[in-house]
PANU-771048 format. One record per residue: residue number from 1; residue in three letters; x, y, z of N, C-alpha, C, CB in turn. Coordinates in nm, 3 decimals, padded with zeros to 5 digits. Each point is the difference from the previous one (the first is absolute). Glycine has a CB too. Example, Ala and Ser with C-alpha at 12.3 -4.5 7.8 and 13.67 -1.06 7.14 Angstrom:
<atoms>
<atom><pos>1</pos><code>ala</code><n_X>01.319</n_X><n_Y>-00.569</n_Y><n_Z>00.780</n_Z><ca_X>-00.089</ca_X><ca_Y>00.119</ca_Y><ca_Z>00.000</ca_Z><c_X>00.090</c_X><c_Y>00.120</c_Y><c_Z>00.000</c_Z><cb_X>-00.189</cb_X><cb_Y>-00.117</cb_Y><cb_Z>00.125</cb_Z></atom>
<atom><pos>2</pos><code>ser</code><n_X>00.154</n_X><n_Y>00.222</n_Y><n_Z>-00.197</n_Z><ca_X>00.082</ca_X><ca_Y>00.119</ca_Y><ca_Z>00.006</ca_Z><c_X>-00.077</c_X><c_Y>00.109</c_Y><c_Z>00.073</c_Z><cb_X>00.118</cb_X><cb_Y>-00.063</cb_Y><cb_Z>-00.215</cb_Z></atom>
</atoms>
This chain:
<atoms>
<atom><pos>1</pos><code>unk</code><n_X>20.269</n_X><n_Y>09.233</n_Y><n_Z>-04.268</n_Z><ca_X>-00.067</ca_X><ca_Y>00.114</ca_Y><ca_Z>00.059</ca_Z><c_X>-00.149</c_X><c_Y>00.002</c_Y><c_Z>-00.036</c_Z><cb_X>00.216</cb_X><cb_Y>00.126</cb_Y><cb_Z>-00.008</cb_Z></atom>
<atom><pos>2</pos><code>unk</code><n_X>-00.265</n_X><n_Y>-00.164</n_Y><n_Z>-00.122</n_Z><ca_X>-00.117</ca_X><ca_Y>00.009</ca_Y><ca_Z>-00.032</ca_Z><c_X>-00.090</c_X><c_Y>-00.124</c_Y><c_Z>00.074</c_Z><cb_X>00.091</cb_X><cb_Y>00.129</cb_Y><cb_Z>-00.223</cb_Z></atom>
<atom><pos>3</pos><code>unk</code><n_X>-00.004</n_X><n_Y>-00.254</n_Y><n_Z>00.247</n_Z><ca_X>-00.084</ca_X><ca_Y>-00.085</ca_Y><ca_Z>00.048</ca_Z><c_X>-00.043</c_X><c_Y>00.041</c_Y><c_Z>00.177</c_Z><cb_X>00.117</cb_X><cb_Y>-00.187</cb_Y><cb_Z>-00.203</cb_Z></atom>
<atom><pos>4</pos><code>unk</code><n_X>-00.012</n_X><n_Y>00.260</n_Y><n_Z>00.255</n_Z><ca_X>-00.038</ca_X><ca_Y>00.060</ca_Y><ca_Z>00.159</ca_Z><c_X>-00.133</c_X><c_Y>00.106</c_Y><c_Z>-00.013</c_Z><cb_X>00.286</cb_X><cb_Y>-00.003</cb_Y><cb_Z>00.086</cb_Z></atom>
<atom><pos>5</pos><code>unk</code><n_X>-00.238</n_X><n_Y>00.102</n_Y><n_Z>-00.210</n_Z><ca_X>-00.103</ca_X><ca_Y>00.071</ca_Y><ca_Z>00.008</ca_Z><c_X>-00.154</c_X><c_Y>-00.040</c_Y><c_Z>-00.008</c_Z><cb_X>00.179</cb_X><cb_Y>00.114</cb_Y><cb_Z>-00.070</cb_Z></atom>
<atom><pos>6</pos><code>unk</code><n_X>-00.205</n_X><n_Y>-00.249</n_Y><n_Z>-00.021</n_Z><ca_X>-00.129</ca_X><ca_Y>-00.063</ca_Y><ca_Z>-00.029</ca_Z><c_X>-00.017</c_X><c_Y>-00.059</c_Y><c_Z>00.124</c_Z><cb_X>00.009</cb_X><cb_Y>-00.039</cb_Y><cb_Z>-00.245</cb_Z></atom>
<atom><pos>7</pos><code>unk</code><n_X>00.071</n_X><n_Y>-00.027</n_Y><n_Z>00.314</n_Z><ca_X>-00.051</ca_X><ca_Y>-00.074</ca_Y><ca_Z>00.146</ca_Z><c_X>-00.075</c_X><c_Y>00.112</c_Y><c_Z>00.112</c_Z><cb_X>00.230</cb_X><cb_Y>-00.184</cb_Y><cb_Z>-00.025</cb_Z></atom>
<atom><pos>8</pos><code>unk</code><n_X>-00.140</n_X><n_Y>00.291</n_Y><n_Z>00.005</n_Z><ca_X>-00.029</ca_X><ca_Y>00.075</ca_Y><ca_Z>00.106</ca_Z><c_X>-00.134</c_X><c_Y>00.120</c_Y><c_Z>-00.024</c_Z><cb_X>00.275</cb_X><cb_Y>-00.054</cb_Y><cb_Z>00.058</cb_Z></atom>
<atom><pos>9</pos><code>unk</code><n_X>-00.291</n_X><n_Y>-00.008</n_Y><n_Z>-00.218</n_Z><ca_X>-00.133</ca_X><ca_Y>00.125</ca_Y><ca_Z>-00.011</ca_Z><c_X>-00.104</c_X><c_Y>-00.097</c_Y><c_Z>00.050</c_Z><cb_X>00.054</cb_X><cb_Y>00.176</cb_Y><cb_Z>-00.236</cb_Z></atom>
<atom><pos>10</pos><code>unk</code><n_X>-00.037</n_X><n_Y>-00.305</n_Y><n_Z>00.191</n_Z><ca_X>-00.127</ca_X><ca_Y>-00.097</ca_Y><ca_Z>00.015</ca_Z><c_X>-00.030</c_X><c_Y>-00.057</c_Y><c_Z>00.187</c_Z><cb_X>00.074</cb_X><cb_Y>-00.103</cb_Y><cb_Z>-00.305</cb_Z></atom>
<atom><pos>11</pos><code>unk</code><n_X>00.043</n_X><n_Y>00.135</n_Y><n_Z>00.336</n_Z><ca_X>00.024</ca_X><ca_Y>00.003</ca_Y><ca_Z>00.184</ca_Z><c_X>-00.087</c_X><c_Y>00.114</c_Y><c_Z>00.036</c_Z><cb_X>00.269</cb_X><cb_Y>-00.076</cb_Y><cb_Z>00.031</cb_Z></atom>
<atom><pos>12</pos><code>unk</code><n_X>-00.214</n_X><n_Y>00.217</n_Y><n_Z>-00.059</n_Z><ca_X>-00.075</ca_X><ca_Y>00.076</ca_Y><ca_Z>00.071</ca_Z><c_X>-00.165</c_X><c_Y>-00.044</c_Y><c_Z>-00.032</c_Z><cb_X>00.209</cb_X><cb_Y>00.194</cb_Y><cb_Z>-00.003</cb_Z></atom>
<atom><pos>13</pos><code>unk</code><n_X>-00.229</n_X><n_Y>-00.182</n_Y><n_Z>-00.127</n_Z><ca_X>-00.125</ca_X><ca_Y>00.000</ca_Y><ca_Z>-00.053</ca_Z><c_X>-00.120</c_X><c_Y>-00.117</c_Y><c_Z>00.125</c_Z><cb_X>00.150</cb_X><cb_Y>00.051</cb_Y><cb_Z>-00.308</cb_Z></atom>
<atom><pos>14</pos><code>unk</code><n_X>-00.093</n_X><n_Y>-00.147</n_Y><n_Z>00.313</n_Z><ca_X>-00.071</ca_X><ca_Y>-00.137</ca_Y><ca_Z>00.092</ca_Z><c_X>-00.005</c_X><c_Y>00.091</c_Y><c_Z>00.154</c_Z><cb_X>00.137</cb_X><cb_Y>-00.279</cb_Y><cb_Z>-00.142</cb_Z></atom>
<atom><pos>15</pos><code>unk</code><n_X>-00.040</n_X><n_Y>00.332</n_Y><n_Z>00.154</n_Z><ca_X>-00.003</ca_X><ca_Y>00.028</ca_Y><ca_Z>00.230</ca_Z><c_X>-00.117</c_X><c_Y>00.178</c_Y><c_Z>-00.046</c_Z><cb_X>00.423</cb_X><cb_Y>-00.101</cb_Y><cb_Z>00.186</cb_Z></atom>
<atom><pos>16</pos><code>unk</code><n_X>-00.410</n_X><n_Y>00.192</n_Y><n_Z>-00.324</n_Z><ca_X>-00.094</ca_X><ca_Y>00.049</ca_Y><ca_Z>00.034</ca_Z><c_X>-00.114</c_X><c_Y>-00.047</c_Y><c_Z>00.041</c_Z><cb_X>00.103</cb_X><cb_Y>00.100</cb_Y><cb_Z>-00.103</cb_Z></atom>
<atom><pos>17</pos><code>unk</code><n_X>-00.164</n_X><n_Y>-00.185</n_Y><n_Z>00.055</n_Z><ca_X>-00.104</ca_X><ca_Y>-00.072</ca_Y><ca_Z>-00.031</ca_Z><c_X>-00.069</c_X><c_Y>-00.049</c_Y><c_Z>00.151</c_Z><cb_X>00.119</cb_X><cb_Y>-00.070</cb_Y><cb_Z>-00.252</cb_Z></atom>
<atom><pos>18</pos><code>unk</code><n_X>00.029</n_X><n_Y>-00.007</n_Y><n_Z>00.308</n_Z><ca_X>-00.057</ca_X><ca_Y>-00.065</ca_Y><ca_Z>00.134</ca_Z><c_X>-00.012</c_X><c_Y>00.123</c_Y><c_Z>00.083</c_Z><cb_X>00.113</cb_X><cb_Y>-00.245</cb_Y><cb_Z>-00.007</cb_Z></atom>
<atom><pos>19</pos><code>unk</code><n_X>-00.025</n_X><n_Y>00.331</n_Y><n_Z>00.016</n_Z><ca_X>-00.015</ca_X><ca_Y>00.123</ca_Y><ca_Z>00.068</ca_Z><c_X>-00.164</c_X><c_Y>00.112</c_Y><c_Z>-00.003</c_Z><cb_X>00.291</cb_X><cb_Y>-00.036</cb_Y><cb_Z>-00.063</cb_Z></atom>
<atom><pos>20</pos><code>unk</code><n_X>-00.295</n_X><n_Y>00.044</n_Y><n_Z>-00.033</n_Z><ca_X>-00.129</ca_X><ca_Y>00.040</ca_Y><ca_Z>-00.029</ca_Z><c_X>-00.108</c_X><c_Y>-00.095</c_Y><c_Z>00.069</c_Z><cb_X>00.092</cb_X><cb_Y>00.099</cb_Y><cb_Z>-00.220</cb_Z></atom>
<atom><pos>21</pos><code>unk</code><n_X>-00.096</n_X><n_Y>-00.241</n_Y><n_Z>00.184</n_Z><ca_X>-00.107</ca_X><ca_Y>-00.054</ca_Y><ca_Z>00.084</ca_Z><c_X>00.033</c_X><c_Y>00.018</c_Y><c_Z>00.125</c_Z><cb_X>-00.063</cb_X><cb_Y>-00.153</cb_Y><cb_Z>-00.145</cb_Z></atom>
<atom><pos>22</pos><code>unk</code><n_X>00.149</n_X><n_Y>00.154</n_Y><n_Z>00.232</n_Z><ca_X>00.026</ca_X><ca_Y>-00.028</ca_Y><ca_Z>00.124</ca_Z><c_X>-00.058</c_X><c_Y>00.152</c_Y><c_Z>00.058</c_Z><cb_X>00.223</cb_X><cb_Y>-00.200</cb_Y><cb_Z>-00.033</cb_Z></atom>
<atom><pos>23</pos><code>unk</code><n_X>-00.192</n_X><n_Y>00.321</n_Y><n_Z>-00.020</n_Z><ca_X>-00.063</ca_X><ca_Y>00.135</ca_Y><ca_Z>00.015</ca_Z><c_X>-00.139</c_X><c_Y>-00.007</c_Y><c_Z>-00.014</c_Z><cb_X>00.188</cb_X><cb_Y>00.104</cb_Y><cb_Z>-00.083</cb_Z></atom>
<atom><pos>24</pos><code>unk</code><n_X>-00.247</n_X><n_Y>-00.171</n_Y><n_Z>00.009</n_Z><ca_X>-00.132</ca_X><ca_Y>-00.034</ca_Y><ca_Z>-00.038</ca_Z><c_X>-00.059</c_X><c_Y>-00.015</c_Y><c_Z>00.149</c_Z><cb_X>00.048</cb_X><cb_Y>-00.123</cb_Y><cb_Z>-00.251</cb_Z></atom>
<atom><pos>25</pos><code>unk</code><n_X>00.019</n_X><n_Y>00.018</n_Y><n_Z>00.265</n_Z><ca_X>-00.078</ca_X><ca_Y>-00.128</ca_Y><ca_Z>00.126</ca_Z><c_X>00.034</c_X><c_Y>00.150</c_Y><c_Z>00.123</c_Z><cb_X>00.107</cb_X><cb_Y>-00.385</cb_Y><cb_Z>-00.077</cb_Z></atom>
<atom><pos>26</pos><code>unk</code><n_X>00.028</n_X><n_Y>00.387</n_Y><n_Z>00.077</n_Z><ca_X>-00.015</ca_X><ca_Y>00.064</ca_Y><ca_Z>00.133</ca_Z><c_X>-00.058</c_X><c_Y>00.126</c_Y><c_Z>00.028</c_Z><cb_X>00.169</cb_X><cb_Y>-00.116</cb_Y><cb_Z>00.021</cb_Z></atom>
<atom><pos>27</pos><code>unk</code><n_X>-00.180</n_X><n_Y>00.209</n_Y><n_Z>-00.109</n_Z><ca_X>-00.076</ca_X><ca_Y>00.145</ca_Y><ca_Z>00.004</ca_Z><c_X>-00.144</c_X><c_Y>00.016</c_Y><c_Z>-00.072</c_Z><cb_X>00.239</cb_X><cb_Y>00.093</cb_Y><cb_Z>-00.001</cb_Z></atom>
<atom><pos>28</pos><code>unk</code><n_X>-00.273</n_X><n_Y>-00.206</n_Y><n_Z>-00.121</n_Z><ca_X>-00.120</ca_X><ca_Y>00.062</ca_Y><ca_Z>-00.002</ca_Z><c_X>-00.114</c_X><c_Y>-00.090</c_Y><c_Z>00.067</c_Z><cb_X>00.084</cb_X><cb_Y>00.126</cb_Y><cb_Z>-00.208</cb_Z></atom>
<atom><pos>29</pos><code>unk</code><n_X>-00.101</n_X><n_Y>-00.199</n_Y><n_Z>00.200</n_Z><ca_X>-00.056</ca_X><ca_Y>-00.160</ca_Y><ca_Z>00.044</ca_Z><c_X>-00.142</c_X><c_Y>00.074</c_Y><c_Z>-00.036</c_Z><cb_X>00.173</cb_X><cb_Y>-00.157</cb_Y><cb_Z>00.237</cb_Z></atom>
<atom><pos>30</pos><code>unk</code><n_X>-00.154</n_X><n_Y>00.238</n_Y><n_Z>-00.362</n_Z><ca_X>-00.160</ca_X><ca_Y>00.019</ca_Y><ca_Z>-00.119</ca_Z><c_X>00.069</c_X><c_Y>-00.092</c_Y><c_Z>-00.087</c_Z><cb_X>-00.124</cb_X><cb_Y>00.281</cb_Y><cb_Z>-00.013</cb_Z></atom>
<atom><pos>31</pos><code>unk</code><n_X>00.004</n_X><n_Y>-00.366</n_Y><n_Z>-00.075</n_Z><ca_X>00.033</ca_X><ca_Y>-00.047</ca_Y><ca_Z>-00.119</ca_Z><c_X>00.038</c_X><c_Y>00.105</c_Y><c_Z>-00.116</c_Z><cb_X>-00.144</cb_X><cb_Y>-00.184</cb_Y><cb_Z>00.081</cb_Z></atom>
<atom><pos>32</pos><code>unk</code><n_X>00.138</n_X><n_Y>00.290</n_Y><n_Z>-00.073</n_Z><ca_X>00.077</ca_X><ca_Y>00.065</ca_Y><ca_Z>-00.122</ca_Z><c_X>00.104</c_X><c_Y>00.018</c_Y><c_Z>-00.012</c_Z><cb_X>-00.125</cb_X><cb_Y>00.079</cb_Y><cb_Z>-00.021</cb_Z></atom>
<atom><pos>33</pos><code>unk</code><n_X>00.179</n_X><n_Y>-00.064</n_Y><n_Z>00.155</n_Z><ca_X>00.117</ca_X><ca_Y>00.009</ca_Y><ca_Z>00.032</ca_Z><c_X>00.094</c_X><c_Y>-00.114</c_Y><c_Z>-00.087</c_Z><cb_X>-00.094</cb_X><cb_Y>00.104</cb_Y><cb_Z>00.237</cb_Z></atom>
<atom><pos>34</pos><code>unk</code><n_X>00.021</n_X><n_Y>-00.215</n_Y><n_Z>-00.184</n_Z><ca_X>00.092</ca_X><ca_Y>-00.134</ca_Y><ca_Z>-00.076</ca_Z><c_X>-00.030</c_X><c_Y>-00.027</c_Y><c_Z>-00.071</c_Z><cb_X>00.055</cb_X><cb_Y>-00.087</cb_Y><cb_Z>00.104</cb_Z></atom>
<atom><pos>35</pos><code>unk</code><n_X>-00.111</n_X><n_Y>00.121</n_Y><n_Z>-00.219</n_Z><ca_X>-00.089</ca_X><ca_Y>-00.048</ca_Y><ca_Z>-00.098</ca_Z><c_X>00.146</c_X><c_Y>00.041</c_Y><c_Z>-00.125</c_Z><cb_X>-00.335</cb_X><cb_Y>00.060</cb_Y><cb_Z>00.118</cb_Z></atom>
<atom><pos>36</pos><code>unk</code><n_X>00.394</n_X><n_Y>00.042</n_Y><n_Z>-00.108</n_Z><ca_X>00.072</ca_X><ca_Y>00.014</ca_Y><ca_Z>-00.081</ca_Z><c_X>00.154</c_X><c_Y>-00.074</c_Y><c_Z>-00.017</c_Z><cb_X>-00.159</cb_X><cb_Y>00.188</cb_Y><cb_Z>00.024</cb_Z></atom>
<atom><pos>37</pos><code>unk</code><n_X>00.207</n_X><n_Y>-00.196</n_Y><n_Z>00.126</n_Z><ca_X>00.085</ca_X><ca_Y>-00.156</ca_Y><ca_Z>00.025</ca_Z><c_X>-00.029</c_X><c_Y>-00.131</c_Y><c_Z>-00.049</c_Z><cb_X>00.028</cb_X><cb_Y>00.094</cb_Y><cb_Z>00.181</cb_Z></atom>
<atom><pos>38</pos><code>unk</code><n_X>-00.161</n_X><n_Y>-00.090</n_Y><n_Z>-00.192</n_Z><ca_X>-00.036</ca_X><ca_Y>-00.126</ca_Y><ca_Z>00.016</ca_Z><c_X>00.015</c_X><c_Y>-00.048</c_Y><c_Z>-00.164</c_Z><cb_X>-00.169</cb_X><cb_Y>00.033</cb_Y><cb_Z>00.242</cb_Z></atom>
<atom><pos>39</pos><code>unk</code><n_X>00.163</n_X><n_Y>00.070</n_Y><n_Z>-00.306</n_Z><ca_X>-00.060</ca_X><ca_Y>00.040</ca_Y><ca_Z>-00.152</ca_Z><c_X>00.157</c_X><c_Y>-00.033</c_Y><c_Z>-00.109</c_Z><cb_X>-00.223</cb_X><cb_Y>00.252</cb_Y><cb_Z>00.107</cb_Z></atom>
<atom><pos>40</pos><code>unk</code><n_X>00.288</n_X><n_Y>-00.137</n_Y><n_Z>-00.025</n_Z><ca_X>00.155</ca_X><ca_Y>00.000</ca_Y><ca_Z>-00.024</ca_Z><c_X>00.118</c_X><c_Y>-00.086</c_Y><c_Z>00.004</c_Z><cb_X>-00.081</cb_X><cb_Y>00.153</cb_Y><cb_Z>00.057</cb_Z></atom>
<atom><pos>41</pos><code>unk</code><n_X>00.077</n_X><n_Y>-00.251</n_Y><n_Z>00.112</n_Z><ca_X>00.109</ca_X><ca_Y>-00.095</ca_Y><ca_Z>00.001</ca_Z><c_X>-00.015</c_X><c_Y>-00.118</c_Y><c_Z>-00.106</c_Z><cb_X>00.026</cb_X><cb_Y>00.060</cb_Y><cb_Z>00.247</cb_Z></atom>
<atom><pos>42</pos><code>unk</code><n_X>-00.127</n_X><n_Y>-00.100</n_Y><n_Z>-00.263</n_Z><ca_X>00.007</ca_X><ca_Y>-00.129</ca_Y><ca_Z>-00.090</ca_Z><c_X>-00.002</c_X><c_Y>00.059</c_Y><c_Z>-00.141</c_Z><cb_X>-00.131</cb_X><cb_Y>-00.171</cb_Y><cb_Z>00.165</cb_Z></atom>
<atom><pos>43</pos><code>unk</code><n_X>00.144</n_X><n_Y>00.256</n_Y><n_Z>-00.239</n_Z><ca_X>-00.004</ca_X><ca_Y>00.037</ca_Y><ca_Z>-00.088</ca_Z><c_X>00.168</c_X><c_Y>00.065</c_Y><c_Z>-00.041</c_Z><cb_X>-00.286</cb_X><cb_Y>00.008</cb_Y><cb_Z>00.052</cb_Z></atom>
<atom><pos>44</pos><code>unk</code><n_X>00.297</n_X><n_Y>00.009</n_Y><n_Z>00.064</n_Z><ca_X>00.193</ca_X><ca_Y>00.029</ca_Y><ca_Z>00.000</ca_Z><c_X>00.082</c_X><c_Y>-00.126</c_Y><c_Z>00.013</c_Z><cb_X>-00.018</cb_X><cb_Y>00.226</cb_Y><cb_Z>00.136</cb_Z></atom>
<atom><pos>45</pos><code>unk</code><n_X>-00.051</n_X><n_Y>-00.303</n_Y><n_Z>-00.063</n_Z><ca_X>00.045</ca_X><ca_Y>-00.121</ca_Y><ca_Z>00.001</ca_Z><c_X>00.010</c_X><c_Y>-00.069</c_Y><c_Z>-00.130</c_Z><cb_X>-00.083</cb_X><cb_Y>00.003</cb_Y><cb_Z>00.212</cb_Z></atom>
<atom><pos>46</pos><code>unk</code><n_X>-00.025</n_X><n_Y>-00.014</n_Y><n_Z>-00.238</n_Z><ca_X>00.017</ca_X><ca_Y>-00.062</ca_Y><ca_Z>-00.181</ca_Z><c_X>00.060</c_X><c_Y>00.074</c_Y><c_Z>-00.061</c_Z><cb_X>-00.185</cb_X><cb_Y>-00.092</cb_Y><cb_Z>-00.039</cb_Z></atom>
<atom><pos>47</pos><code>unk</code><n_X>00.179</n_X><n_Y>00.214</n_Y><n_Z>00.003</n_Z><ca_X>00.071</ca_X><ca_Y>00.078</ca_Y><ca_Z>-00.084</ca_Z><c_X>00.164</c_X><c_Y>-00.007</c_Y><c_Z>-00.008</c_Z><cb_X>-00.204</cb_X><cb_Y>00.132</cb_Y><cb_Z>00.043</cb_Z></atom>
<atom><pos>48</pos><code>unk</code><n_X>00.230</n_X><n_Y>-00.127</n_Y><n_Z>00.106</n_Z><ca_X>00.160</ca_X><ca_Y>-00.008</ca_Y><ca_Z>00.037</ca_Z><c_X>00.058</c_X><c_Y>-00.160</c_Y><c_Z>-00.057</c_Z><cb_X>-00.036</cb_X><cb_Y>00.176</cb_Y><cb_Z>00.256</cb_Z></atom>
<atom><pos>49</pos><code>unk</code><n_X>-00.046</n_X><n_Y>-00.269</n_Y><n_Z>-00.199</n_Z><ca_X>00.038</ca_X><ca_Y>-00.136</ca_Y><ca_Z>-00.081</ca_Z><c_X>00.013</c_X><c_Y>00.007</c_Y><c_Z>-00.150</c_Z><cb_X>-00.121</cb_X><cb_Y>-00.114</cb_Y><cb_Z>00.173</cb_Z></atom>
<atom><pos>50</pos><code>unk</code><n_X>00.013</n_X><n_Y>00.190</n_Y><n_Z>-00.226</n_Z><ca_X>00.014</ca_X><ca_Y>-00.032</ca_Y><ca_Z>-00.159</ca_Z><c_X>00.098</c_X><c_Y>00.098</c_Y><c_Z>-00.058</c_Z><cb_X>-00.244</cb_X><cb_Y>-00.085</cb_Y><cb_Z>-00.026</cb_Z></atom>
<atom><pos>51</pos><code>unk</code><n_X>00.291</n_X><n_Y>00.198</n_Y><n_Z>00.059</n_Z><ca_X>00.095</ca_X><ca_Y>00.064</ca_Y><ca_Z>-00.038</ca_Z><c_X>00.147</c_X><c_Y>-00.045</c_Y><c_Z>00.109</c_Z><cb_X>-00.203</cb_X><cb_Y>00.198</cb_Y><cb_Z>-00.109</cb_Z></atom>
<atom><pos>52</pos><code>unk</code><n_X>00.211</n_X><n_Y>-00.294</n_Y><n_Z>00.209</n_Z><ca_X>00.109</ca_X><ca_Y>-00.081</ca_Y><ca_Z>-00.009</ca_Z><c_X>00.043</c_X><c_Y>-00.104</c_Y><c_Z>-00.114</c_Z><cb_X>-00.054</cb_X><cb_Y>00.044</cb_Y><cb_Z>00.216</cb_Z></atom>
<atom><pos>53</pos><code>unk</code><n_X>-00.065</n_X><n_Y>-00.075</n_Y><n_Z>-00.231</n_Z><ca_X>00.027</ca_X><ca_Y>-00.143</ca_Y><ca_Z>-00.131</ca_Z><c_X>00.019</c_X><c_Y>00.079</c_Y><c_Z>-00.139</c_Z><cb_X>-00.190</cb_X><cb_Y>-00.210</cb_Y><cb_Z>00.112</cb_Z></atom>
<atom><pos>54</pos><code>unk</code><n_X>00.103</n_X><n_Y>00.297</n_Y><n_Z>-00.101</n_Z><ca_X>00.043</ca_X><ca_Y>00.041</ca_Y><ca_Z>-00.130</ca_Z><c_X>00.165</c_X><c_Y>00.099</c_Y><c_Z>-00.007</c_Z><cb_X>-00.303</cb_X><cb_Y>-00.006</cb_Y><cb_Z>-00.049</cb_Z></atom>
<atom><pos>55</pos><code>unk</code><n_X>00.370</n_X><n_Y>00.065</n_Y><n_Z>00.181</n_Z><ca_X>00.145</ca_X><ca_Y>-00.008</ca_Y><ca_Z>-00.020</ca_Z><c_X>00.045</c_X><c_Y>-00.069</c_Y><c_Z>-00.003</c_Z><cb_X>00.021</cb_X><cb_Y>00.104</cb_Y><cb_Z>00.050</cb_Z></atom>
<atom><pos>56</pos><code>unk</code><n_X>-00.044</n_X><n_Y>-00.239</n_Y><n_Z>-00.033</n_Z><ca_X>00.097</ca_X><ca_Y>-00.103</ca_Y><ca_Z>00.041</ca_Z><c_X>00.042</c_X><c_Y>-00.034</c_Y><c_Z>-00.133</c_Z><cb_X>-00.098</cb_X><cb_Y>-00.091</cb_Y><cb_Z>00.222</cb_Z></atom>
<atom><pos>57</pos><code>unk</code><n_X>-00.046</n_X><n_Y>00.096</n_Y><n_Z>-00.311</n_Z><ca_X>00.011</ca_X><ca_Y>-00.085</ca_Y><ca_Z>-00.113</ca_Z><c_X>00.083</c_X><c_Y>00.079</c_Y><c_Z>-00.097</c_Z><cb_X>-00.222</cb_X><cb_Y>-00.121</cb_Y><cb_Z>00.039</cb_Z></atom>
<atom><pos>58</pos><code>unk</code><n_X>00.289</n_X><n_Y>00.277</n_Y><n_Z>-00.062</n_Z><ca_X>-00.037</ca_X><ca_Y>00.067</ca_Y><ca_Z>-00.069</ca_Z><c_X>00.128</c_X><c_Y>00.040</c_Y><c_Z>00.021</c_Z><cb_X>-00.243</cb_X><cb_Y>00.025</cb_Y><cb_Z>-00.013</cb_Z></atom>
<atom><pos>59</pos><code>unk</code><n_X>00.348</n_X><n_Y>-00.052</n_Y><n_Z>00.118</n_Z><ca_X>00.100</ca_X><ca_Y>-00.007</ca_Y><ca_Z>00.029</ca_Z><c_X>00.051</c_X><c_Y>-00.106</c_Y><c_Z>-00.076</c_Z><cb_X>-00.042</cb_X><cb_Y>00.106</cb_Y><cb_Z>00.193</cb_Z></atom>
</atoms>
């Protein structure tokens, strides 16, 4: 159960991310708008990887 729950926090966490940019692009098409997507996905991205590895390991 705990290993579904870690997949599925680090799942949602990645499609917010793309979701947000994709809202970006389509409603504000200001750079501020995306500036904070832009700021956020790769930083969730790494984050979500390194707290996969570090459950993996820790398990």
């Amino acid at each position: 159960m705990k290993k579904s729950c870690r997949t599925i926090a680090i799942e949602v966490g990645m499609q917010n991310g793309g979701l947000a940019s994709a809202l970006a692009v389509q409603l504000g098409k200001a750079s501020t708008m995306g500036l904070a997507p832009a700021i956020c996905s790769p930083l969730m991205n790494i984050t979500g990887a390194a707290l996969a590895i570090w459950w993996r390991k820790k398990s």
